[in-house]
C-alpha positions as CSV (number, residue, x, y, z in Angstrom):
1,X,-11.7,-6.0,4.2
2,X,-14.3,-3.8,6.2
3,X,-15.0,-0.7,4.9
4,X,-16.4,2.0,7.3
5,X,-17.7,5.6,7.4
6,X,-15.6,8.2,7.6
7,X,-15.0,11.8,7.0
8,X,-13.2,11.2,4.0
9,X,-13.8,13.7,0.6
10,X,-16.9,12.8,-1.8
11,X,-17.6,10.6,-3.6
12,X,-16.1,8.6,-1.4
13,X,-17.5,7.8,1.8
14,X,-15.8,5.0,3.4
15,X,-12.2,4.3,4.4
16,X,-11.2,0.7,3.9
17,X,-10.3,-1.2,6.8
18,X,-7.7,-4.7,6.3
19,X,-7.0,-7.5,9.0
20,X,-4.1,-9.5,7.3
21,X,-2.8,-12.9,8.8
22,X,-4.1,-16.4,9.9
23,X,-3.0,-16.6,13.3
24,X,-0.9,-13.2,14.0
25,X,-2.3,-10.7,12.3
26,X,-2.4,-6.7,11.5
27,X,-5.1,-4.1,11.4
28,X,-4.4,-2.1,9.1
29,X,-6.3,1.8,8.7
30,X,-7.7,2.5,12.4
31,X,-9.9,4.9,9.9
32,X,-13.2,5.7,11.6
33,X,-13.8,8.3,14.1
34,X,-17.5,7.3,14.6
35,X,-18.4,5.6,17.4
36,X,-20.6,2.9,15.8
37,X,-18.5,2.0,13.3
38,X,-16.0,1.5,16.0
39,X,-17.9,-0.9,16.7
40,X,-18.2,-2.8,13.7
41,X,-14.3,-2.9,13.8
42,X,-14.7,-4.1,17.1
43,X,-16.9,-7.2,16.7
44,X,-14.8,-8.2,13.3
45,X,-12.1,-8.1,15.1
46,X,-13.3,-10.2,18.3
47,X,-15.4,-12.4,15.9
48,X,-12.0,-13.0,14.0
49,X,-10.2,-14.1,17.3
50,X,-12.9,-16.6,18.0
51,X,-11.7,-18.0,15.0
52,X,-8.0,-18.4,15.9
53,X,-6.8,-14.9,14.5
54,X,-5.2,-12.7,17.0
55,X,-4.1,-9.5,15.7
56,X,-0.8,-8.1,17.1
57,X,-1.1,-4.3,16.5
58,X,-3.1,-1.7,14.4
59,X,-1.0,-0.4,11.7
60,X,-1.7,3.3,10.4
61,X,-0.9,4.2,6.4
62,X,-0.7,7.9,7.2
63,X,-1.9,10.7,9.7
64,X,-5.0,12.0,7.8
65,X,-7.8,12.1,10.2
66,X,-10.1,9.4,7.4
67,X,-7.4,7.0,8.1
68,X,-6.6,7.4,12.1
69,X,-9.8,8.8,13.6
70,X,-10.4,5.7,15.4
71,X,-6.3,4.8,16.4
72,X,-6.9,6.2,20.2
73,X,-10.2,4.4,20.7
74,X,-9.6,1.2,18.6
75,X,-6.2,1.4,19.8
76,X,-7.7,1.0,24.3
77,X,-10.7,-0.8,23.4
78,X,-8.6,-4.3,21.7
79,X,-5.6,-3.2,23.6
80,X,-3.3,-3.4,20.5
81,X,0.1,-1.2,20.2
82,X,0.2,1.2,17.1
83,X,3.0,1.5,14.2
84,X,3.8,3.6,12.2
85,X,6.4,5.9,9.7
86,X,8.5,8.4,12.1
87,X,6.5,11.0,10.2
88,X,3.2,9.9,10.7
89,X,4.3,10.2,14.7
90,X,5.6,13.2,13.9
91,X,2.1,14.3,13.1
92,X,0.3,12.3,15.5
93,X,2.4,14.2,18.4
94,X,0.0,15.0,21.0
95,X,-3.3,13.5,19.4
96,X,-2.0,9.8,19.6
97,X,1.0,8.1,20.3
98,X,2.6,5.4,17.6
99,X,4.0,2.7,19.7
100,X,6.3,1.7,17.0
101,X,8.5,3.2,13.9
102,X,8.0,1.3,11.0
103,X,11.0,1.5,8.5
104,X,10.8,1.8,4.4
105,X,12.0,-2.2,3.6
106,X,11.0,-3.7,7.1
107,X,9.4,-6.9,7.1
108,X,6.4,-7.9,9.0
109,X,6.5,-11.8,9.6
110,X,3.0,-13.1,11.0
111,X,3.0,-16.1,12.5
112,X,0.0,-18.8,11.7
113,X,-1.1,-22.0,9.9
114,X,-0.3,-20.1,6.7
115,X,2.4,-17.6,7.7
116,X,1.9,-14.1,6.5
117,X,4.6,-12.0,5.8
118,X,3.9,-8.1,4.6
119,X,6.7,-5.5,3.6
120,X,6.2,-2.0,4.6
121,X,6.8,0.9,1.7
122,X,7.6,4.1,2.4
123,X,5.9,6.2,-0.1
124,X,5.7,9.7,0.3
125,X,3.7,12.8,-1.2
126,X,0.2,12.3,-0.2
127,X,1.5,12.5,2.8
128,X,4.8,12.6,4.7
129,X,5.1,9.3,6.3
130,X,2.4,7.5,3.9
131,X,3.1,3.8,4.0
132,X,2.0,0.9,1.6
133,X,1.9,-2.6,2.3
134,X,2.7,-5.6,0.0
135,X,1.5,-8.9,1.4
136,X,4.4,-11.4,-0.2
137,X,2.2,-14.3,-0.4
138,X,-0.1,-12.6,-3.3
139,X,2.2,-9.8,-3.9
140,X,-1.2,-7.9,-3.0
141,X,0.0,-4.1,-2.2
142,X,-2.1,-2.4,0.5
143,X,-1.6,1.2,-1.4
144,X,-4.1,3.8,1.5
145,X,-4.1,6.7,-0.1
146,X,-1.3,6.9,-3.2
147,X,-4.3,5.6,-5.9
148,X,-8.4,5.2,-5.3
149,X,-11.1,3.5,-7.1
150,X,-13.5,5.8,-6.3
151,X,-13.0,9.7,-5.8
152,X,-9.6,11.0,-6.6
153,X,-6.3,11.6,-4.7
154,X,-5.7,15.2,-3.9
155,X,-1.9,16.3,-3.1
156,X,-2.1,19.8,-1.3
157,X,0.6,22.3,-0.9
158,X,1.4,22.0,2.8
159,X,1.0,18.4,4.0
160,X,1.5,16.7,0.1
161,X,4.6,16.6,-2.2
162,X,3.8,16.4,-6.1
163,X,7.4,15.5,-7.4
164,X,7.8,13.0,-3.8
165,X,4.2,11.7,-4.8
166,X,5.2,11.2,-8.3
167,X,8.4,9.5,-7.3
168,X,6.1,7.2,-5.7
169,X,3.9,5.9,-8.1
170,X,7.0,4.9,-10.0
171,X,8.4,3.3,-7.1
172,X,5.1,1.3,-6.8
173,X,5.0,0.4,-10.4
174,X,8.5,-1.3,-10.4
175,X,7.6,-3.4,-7.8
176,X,5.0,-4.7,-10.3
177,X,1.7,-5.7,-7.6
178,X,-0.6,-8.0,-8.7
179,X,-3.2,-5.8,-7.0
180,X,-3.9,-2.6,-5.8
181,X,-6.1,-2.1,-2.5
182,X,-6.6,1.3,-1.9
183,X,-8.1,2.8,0.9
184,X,-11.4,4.0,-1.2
185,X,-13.1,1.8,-3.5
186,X,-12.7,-1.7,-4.9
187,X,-9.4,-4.0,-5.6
188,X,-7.7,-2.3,-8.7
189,X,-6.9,-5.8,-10.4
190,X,-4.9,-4.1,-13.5
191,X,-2.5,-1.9,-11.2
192,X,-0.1,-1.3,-14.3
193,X,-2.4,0.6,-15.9
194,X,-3.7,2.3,-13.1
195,X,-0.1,3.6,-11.8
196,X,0.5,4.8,-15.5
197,X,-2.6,6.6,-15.8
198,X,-2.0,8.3,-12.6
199,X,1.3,9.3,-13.5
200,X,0.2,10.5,-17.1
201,X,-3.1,12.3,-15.4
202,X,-0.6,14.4,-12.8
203,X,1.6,15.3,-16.0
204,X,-1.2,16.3,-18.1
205,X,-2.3,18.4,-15.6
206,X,1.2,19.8,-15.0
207,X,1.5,20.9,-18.3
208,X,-2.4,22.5,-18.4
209,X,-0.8,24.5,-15.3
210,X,2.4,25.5,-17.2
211,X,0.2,26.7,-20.0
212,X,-1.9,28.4,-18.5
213,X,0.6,30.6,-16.8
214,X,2.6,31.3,-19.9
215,X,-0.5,32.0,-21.6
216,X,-1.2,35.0,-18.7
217,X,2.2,35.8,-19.1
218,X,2.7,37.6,-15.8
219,X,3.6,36.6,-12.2
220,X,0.3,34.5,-11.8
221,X,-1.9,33.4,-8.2
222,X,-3.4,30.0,-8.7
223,X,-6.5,31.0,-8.5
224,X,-5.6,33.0,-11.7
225,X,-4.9,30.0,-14.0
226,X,-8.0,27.2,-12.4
227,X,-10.2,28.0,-14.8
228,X,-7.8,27.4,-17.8
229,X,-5.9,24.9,-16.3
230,X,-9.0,22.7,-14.9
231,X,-11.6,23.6,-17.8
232,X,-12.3,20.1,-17.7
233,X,-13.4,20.5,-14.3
234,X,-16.9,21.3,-12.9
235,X,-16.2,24.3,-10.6
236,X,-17.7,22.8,-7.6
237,X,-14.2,21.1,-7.8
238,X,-12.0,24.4,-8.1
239,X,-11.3,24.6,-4.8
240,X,-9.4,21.6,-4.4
241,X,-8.1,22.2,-8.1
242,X,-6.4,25.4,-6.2
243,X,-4.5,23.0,-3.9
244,X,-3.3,20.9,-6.9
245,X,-2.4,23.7,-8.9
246,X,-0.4,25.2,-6.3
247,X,1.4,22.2,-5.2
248,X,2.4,21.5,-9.3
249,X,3.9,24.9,-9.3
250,X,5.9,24.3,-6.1
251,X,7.3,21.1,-8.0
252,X,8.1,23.1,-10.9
253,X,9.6,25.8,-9.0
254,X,12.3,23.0,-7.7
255,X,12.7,22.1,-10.8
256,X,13.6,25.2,-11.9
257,X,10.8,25.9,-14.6
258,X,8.7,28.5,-13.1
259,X,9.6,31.2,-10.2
260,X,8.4,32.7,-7.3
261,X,8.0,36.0,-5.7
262,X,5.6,36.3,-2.7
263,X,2.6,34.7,-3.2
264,X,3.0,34.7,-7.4
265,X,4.7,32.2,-9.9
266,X,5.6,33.0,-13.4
267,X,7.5,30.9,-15.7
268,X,11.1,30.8,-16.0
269,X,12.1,32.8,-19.5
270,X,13.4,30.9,-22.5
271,X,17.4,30.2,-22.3
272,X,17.3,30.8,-18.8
C-alpha cells in the first residue's frame, strides 16, 4: 500500500494506492493528480518490477477525481490499460478512456509464484460504478470509498445514492471480509463492526432528518432542518450535512415516507 496526496475532503489527505500480485499484478486507485506523487507511484511501481512484479493494468474504484487524477498520466507513463465499471467510463467520457469493463462477480486471476486471484464487487451509492475488491487468498476486501478510517464518507444528491449505498454495505457485510482497506486511513481489522456502525450511523441520521421535518411541520428545504438534524455537528460541517440530508430525503421520498414539491419535502401524513 502507498498512500499519496490528493485533493481528497479533510481530514483526510491521502488516497491509498494498492499493487496486488506476485508476478501479474494490479494497480489499484490511479489517485493522485500531482505530479510528484506521480512519481512516487512511478518508482514503486518500476522498483516492484525489478523485483519480478509486473503489473497488468491500473484498476479505478470509481470516477471521483481523489481516486483517478493520476489514470491519464500514470496510465502513458507505465503504459498499462485501465478497467473499470461501465459507469465509472460513463463518467470518465471524454477525460480518460477505461480500456476495459469490469463486471459485478468477475474474477481477476494473476498469475505468479503465489497466484493471486481478486473478485470485483459492484457496489454502488457513493458512486455509480464504485467497485470493491476482495483478494480470495486473505479474503482482504479493497472497499475505496464505501467505509474510511479517517474522515467520513459523504453520499451527495446527484452523483451518490443513500438507499443504493445502504444496499451496499449490507452486501459487503454478508460477504463477511476479514479486512477492510479503504481508500483513507488504516486497515479496518474488525470490518463487522465497522459495516454495522455505518449502517446504524446513516439510519440514525435518517431518522434525525425525519424528525426534524415533522417537527417543522411544513414542506421543508434542507437547509431548514441541518441545524436540528446535525446538532451534533460543528457547523463548519453543515455544508456537506446539506448534501446528506438531501440525499436521505430523496431515499425516503422512494420509499414513499416523505414528498416532494419543487425544491421542498414534507412528510407523508399518517394512514397515507
Amino acid at each position: 500500500m502507498l498512500p499519496v496526496r490528493t485533493p481528497t475532503l479533510p481530514p483526510a489527505t491521502h488516497t491509498n494506492t494498492f499493487l496486488i500480485g506476485t508476478g501479474e499484478a494490479v494497480l489499484i486507485e490511479p489517485a493522485t493528480p500531482y505530479r510528484e506523487e506521480q512519481d512516487l507511484m512511478v518508482q514503486w511501481v518500476q522498483s516492484a518490477r525489478l523485483g519480478g512484479v509486473e503489473p497488468v493494468a491500473i484498476l479505478a474504484t470509481h470516477h471521483h477525481p481523489d481516486h483517478v487524477g493520476g489514470a491519464m498520466a500514470l496510465r502513458e507513463r507505465l503504459q498499462l490499460p485501465l478497467w473499470g465499471h461501465a459507469m465509472t467510463a460513463q463518467r470518465l467520457d471524454g477525460i480518460v478512456e477505461i480500456d476495459r469493463l469490469i463486471q459485478d462477480g468477475e474474477r481477476i486471476e494473476l498469475d505468479g509464484p503465489t497466484p493471486t486471484a481478486l473478485t470485483a464487487l459492484h457496489t454502488p451509492g457513493h458512486a455509480p460504478g464504485h467497485l470493491c475488491f476482495i483478494e480470495e487468498a486473505s479474503n482482504i476486501m479493497i472497499a475505496g470509498d464505501m467505509v474510511a478510517s479517517i474522515g467520513t464518507i459523504i453520499v451527495e444528491p446527484t452523483d451518490g445514492d443513500m438507499l443504493l449505498y445502504m444496499e451496499s454495505l449490507r452486501k459487503m457485510s454478508t460477504l463477511e471480509p476479514a479486512g477492510l482497506l479503504p481508500a483513507h486511513g488504516t486497515l479496518i481489522e474488525q470490518p463487522e463492526a465497522v459495516l454495522s456502525f455505518y449502517i446504524e450511523h446513516r439510519l440514525m441520521r435518517e431518522r434525525t432528518v425525519l424528525n426534524a421535518l415533522e417537527a417543522r411541520g411544513k414542506a421543508s428545504r434542507p437547509r431548514h432542518l441541518v441545524a436540528s438534524a446535525y446538532a451534533d455537528t460543528p457547523k463548519a460541517l453543515w455544508p456537506l450535512a446539506l448534501q446528506s440530508i438531501e440525499a436521505h430525503l430523496i431515499k425516503l421520498e422512494r420509499e414513499g415516507r416523505v414528498w416532494k414539491e419543487g425544491d421542498r419535502w414534507a412528510p407523508v401524513p399518517a394512514g397515507n
